[in-house]
RODO-2510 file (C-alpha; in nm, 4 decimals, decimal comma):
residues 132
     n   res          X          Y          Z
     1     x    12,3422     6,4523     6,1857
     2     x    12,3169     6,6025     6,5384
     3     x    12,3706     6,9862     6,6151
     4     x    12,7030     7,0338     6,8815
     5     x    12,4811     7,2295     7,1591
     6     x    12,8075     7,4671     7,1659
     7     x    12,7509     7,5591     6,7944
     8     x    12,3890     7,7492     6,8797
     9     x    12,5837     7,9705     7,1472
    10     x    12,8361     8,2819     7,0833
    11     x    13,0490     8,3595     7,3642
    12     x    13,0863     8,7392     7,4798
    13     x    13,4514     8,7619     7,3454
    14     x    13,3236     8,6673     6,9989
    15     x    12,9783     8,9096     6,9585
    16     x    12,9835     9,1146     6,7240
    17     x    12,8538     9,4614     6,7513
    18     x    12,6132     9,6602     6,5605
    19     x    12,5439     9,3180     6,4332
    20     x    12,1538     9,1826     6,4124
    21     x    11,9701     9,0741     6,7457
    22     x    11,6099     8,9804     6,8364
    23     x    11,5302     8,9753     7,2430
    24     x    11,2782     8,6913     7,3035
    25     x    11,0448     8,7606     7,6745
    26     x    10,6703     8,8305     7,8128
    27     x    10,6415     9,2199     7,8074
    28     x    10,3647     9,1939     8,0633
    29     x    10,3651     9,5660     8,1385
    30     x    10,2495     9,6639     7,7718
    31     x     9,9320     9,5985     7,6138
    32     x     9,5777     9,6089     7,6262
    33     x     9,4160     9,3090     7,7664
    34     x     9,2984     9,0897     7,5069
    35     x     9,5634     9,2385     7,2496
    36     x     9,8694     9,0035     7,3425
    37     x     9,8659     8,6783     7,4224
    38     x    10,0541     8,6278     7,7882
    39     x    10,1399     8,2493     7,6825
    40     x    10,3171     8,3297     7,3977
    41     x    10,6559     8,5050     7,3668
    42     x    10,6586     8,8073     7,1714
    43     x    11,0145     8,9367     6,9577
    44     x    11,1952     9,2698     6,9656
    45     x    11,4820     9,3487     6,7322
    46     x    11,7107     9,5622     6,7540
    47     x    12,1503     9,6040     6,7583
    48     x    12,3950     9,5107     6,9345
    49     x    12,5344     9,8423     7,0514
    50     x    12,8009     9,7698     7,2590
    51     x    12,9924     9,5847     7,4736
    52     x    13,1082     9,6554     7,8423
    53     x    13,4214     9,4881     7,9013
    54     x    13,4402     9,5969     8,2499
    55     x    13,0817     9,4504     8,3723
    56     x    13,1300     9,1780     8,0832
    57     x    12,7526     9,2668     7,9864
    58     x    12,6283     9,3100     7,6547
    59     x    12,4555     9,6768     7,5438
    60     x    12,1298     9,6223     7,3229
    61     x    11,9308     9,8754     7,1344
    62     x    11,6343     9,7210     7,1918
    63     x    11,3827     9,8851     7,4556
    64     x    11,2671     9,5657     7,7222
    65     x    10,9937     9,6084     7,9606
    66     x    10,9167     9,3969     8,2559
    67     x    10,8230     9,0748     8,1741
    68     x    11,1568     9,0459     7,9149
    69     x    11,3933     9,0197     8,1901
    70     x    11,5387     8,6305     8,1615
    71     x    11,4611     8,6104     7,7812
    72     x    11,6672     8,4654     7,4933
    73     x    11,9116     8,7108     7,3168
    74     x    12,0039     8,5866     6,9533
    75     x    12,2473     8,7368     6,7360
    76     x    12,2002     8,7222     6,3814
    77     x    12,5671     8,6846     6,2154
    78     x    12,5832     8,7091     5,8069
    79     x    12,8042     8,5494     5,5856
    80     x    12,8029     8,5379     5,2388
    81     x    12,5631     8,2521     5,1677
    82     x    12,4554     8,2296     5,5234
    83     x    12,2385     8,3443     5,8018
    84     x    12,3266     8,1635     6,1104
    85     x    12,1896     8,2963     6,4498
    86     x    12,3651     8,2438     6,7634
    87     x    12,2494     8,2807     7,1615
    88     x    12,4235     8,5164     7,2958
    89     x    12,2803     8,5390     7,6414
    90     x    11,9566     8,6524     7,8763
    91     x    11,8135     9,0115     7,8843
    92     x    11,8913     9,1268     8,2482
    93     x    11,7671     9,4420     8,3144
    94     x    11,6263     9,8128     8,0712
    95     x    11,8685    10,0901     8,1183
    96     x    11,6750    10,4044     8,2205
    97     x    11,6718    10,7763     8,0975
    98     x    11,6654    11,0021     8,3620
    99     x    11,5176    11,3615     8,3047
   100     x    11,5116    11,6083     8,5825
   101     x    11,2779    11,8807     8,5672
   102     x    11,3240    12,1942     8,8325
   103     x    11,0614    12,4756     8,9373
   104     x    11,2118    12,7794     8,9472
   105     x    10,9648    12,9568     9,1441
   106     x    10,9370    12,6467     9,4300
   107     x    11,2990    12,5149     9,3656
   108     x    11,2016    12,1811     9,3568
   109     x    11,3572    11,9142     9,1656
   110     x    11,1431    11,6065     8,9893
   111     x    11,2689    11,3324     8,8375
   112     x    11,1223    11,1785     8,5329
   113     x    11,2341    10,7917     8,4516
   114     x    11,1937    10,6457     8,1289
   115     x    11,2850    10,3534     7,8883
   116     x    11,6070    10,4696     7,6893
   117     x    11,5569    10,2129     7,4563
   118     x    11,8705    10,0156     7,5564
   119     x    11,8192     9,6568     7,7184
   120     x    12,1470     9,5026     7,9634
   121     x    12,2078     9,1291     7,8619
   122     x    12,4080     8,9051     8,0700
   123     x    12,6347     8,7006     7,8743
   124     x    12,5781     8,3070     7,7286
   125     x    12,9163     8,2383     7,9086
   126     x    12,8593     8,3076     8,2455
   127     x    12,5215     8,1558     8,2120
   128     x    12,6912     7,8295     8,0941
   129     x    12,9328     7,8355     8,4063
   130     x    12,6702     7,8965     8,6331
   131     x    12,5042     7,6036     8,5454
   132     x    12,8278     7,4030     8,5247
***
């Protein structure tokens, strides 16, 4: 009995959010050398936080790091006597926290970036018409 390729994806319209997700990818940038292996994929779980209709982009809370950018985004949907897990799409990009910082006695201004913890992920659907 064959699997319908459509029945391993979730469309945007149909994610569900706060629900389960893991965020397959590379993190090259963390790490010692020697402590992660580069060939293998590591996992990072997190929520889905939100969606933004507007963009049509899905809102993770799961910090990515370069490296995770173009990886596998499952959703984890439970039912009653089921765990099913669905693609929902491809991590696209971190979103960053900004902190500014200002001297008051040189009045200069520095700004601080950092990993908010939230990853951008590009929906299954356009991903499917793209290739179509």
């Amino acid at each position: 009995m064959g699997v319908n390729a459509l029945e391993t994806v979730l469309p945007f319209d149909e994610v569900g959010i706060s629900n389960e997700a893991f965020l397959f990818g590379y993190p090259v940038s963390i790490g010692h050398a020697g402590q992660l292996e580069p060939d293998k994929p590591l996992i990072r779980r997190g929520a889905i936080a939100g969606l933004n209709e507007a963009n049509r982009t899905i809102i993770l809370d799961a910090p990515s790091y370069q490296g995770n950018s173009g990886g596998l985004v499952v959703e984890c949907i439970d039912e009653v006597f089921e765990r099913r897990f669905r693609a929902i799409g491809i991590a696209v990009a971190f979103v960053p926290f900004y902190e500014k910082m200002q001297s008051l006695h040189f009045k200069t201004v520095n700004t601080n970036i950092e990993n908010s913890g939230y990853t951008i992920v590009e929906p299954i659907d356009k991903i499917l018409e793209t290739i179509a």
